[in-house]
N, C-alpha and C positions, 0 to 999 in steps of 0.2 A: 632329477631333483634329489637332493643329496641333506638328511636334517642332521643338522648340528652333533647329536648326538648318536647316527644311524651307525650302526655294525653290521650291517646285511643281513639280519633277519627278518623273517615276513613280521609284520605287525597288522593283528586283527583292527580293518577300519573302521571298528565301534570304537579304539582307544583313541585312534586321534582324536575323532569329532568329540569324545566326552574332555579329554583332556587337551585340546587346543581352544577348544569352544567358540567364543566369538572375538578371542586374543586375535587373531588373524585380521578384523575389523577392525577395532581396538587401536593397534601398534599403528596405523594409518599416520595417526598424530605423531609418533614417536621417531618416523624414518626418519627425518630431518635431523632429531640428536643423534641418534644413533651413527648418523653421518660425520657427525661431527665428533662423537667421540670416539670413533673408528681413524678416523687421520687424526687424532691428535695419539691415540695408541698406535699408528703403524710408526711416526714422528718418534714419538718415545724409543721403540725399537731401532729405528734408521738410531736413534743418537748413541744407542748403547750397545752398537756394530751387532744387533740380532739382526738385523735389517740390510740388505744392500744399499748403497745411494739408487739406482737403478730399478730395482724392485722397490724401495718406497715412493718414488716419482712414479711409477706402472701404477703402485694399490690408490697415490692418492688422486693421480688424475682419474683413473677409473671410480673411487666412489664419489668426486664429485661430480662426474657425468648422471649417477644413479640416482644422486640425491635432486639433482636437475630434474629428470626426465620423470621424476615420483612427482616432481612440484608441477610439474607440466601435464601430469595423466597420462604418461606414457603406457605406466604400471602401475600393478594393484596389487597386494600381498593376498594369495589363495591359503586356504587350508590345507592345502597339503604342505604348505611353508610353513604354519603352526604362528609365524611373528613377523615381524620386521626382521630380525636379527637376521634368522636363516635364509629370509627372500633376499637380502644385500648381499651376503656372502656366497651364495651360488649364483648373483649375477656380477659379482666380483671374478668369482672363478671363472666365469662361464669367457671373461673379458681377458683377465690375462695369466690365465691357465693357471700352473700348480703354483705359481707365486702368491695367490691369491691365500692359499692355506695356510703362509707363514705368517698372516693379520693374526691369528687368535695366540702364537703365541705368547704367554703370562697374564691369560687374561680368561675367565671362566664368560658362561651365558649369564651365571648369576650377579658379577659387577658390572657385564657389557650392558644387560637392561636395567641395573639399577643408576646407571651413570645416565644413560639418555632419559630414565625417567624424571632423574632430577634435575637434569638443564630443561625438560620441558615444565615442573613444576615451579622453578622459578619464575619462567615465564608466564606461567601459568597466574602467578599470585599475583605479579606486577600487573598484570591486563586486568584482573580484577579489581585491585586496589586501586588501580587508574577509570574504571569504569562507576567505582562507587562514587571516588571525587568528584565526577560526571552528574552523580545523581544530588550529592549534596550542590554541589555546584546548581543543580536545577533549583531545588529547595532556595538556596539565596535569591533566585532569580525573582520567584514565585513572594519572598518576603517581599522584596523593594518594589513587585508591583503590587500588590495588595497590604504590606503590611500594614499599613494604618487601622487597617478593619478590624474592629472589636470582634470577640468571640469569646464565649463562656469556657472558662478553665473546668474539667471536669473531675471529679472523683467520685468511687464508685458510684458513675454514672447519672450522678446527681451533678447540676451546674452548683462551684464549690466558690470558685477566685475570678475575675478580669481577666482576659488575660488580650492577646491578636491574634492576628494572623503572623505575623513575624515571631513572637515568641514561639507558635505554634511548628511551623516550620523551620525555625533555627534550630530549635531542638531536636528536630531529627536530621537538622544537617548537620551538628556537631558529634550526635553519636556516631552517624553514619560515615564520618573523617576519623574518628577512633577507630571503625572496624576497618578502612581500607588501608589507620596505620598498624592494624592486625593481624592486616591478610599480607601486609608486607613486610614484618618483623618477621612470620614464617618461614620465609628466605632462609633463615639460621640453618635450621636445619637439613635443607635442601642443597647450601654451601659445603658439604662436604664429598671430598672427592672419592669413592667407591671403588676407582678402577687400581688395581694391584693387591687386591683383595682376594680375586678370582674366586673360588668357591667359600671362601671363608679362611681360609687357612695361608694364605701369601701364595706366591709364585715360588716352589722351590728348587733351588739350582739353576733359578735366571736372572738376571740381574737386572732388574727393572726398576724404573725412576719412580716412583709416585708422584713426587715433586713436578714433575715435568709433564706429565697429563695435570696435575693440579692447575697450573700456570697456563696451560693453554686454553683450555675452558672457562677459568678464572673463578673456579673452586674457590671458598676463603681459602680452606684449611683442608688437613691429607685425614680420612678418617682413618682414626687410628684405635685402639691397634686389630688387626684384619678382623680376628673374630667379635670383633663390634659392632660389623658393617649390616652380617645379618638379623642380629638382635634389635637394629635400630629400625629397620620394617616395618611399615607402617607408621611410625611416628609422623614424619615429615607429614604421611597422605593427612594422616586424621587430626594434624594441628590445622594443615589448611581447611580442609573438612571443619571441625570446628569455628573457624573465625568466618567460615563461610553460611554455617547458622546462625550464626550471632549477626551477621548482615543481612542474610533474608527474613530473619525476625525481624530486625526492623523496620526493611521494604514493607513487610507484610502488616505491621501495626500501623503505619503508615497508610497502606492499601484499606484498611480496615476503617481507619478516621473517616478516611475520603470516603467510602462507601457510605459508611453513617450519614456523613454530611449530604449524601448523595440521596437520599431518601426524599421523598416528599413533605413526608412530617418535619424532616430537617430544611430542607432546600438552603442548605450552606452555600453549595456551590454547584457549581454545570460545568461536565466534563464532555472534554474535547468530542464532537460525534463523530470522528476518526479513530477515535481509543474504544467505543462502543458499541455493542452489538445489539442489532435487533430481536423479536421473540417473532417466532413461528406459527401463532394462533392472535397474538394480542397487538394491533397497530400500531397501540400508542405507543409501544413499550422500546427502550434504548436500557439495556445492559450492562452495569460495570465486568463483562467480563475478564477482561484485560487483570484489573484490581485486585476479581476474585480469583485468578492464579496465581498473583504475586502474595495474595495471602495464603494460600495453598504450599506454596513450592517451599515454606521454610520447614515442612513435614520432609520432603525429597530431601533436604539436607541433613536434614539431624535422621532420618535413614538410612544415607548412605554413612554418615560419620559409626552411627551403631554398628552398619554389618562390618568397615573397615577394623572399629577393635574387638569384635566377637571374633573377626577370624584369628588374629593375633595373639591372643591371649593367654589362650594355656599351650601354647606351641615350646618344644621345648628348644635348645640356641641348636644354629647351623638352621640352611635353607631349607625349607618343606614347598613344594606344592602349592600348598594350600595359597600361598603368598601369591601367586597369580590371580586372584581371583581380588585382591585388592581393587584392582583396576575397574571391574563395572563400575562402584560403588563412585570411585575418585571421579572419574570420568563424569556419570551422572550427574554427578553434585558440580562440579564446576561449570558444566555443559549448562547446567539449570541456569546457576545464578550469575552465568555471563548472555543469555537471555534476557532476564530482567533486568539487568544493567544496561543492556541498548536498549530497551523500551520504554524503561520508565522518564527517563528525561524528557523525551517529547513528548510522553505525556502528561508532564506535571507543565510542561511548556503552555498545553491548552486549558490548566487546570485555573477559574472564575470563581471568587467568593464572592457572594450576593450579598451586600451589606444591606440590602432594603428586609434580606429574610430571615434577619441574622436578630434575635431577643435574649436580652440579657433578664433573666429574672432580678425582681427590683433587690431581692436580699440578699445577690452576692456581691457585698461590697460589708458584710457581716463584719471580716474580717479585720477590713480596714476599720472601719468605726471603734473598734475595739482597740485597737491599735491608737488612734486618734485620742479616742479616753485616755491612755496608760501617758502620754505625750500629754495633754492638755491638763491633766485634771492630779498627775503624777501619782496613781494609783496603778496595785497589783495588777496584771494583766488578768488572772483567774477572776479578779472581781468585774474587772470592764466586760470580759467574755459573759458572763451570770448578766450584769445588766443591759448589753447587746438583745445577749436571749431572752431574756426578760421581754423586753420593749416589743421582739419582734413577733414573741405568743401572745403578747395581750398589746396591741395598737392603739393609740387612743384614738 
């Protein structure tokens, strides 16, 4: 086994396991771009005669056997491969011998993993943004069978206005279509193509297309110019990061309604006894578990969004290290809230609002009445408001 960067000296194997760490797990998700952005850079090279016709037909039928036989479990990337990158290319060589070494020229570790990370985060944000609509999608569902049903409009926590169950859930189905068209504007910055960048500084003395990796992949745009590529690290992760707190806050206030309503004292509604767990000492007892981690988990988001721009931050331009360590944080946070995205639809599917248990205090209708005054009577609103209140401290 042969790493990317070995020179044949011994290396102490405290450094790898500190400095590969759990990357080797990690890049699991990333063979498949990597695959892809490896024939579309061996294609660039075949076009600009770095490449044989022969030797590029050799690298590209052999990486897509690799990227096969990954999607099949053939193979697993170990720690002493450090990534994906290094496990593809020693089993590229391993396939069709020293040809295999002319793949990396005009092209560094540092654009080959920011290229597949960015065709997986596109992906990445479309599955999510498609998974939100899933949940808004439930939310309408939920209006048209119950909307009719009255329900107290709240503010601080006091019943305030009228309002339904349709207003109630429409409202988090329209923000919740704002965040998945949040998570999908993201794309921007993930559209740009990275590879011909190589360490930062361009390919020098080779003549390499950018263009032509752009178009295969279907990059918008070629990032330009090369030392911008690593300055822009992080950006992409932690916009997604961000629009992905911004959706599990609302999952989670969401989660938190339904809990309230879930109470006894409330008895809103009754959730599905498939979405609920039971307690270990107490019979009676059935658990908005499920609920209580969907309100939980917009903490895992705006955690990982933190650690992604703390590490970034005072880093000075050109690649650092540090930059690998983006990946727990992105991973976690999208792993999270593509979870709650296949779970919650089915279970807003079994979600019952109990109109029988459902009381509107007689004086939220305050508002209207006052409202009614300034219309009927065509006086100031401050004044209808005073003798609304009025009427409703002293009743006759």
């Amino acid at each position: 086994m042969t790493r990317l960067w070995d020179k044949g000296k011994p290396l102490d194997e405290r450094v790898l396991a500190y400095t590969a760490g759990d990357d080797y797990l990690l890049d699991e998700r990333l063979v498949e771009y990597d695959v892809r952005a490896s024939i579309a850079h061996a294609e660039m090279l075949g076009e600009r005669g770095l490449l044989s016709g022969p030797d590029l037909v050799a690298i590209r039928d052999a990486l897509t056997e690799i990227g096969a036989e990954h999607e099949q479990g053939s193979w697993r990337i170990t720690l002493d491969q450090e990534d994906c990158q290094t496990a593809i290319e020693n089993r590229l060589t391993a396939r069709v011998g020293a040809t295999g070494g002319r793949l990396h020229a005009g092209r560094s570790r540092n654009d080959q993993v920011l290229a597949a990370l960015r065709l997986y985060l596109r992906d990445a944000a479309q599955a999510l943004s498609t998974g939100a609509v899933a949940v808004a999608d439930a939310l309408d569902e939920l209006a048209s069978r119950d909307g009719a049903i009255e329900l107290p409009g709240y503010t601080h926590m006091q019943q305030a206005m009228p309002s339904t169950v349709a207003l109630w859930a429409l409202g988090f189905a329209a923000e919740i279509r704002d965040d998945a068209e949040g998570l999908r504007l993201t794309q921007r910055r993930a559209s740009k193509n990275p590879l011909g960048s190589a360490a930062g500084y361009g390919t020098p003395n080779l003549d390499v297309s950018r263009e032509s990796t752009r178009r295969s992949l279907g990059f918008a745009v070629t990032h330009e110019p090369v030392t911008a590529v690593q300055l822009s690290r992080g950006k992409a992760e932690a916009q997604l990061l961000f629009e992905i707190t911004l959706l599990t806050q609302d999952m989670g206030r969401l989660a938190a309604d339904l809990m309230l309503f879930y109470t006894q004292e409330f008895g809103f509604v009754s959730l599905p006894a498939g979405f609920t767990t039971g307690s270990s000492i107490m019979p009676q007892k059935r658990n908005p578990d499920v609920f209580e981690l969907m309100r939980g988990r917009s903490s895992v988001a705006q955690a990982a969004l933190h650690e992604v721009l703390n590490i970034t931050q005072k880093l000075t331009s050109g690649y650092h290290r540090d930059l690998q360590l983006i990946k727990p944080p992105l991973f976690r946070g999208i792993d999270s809230c593509q979870q709650t995205l296949d779970i919650l639809p089915s279970a807003l599917a079994g979600v019952r609002f109990n109109r029988d248990k459902i009381r509107l205090d007689p004086t939220i209708h305050a508002a209207a009445d006052a409202n009614a005054l300034v219309t009927q009577e065509n006086i100031p609103f401050r004044e209808a408001y005073r003798r609304i209140g009025a009427k409703l401290e002293n009743p006759e």
